[in-house]
N, C-alpha and C positions, 0 to 999 in steps of 0.2 A: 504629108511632106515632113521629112526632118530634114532637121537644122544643125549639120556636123562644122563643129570649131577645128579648124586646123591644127589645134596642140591638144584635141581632145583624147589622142590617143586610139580613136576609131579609124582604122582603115576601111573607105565607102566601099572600095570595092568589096572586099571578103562581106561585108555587112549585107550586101544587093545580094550577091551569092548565098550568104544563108537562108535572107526574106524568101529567096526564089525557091529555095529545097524546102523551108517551111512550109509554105502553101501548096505545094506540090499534092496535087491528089485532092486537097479543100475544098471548099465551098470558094475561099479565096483566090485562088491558082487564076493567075490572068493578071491579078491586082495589079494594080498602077504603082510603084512605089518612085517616090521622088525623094532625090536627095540635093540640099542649098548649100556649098560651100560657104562658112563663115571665115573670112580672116581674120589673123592674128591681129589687135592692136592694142597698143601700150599708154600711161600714162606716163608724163614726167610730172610729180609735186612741184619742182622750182618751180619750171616754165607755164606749168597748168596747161597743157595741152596733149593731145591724143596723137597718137602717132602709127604708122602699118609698123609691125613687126616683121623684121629682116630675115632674122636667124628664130631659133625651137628656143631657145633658153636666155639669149643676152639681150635685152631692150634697152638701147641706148636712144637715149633722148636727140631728133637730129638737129636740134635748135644749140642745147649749150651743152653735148656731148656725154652728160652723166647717164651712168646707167641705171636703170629703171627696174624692179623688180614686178612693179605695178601692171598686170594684165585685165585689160578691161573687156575683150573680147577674142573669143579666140579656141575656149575651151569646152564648150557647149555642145551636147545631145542635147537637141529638143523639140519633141514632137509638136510642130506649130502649126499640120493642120489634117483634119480624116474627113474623111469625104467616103459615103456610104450611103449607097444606091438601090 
């Protein structure tokens, strides 16, 4: 299973469409391929707290309205699990 972060930059679909033409004809052709949407979420340093990201680029804190640069989740390819039979 991977683990695609919403501002990662991967589009799941085209990514599913290549796995499938990869394997095509393999030993692996058939495979299972799972994909986990991760969302985007943001930190504010004032407020110390984590928050969903709205927008691709602007994280505004929704406690005391600064905006936040801080991405704590959100950008991530990560192959979290293989399973082989």
């Amino acid at each position: 299973m991977l683990r695609i972060g919403a501002l990662s930059g991967v589009e799941p679909e085209a990514l599913r469409l290549a796995f499938d033409t990869a394997v095509e004809g393999t030993p692996a052709a058939g495979a299972a391929f799972e994909l986990e949407a991760v969302p985007a979420r943001g930190h504010c340093p004032i407020c110390d707290i984590e928050f969903a990201v709205e927008s691709d680029y602007i994280f505004t804190c929704p406690k005391c309205g600064r905006i936040s640069g801080e991405l704590v989740q959100g950008r991530e390819m990560e192959l979290a699990r293989i399973e082989i039979s």
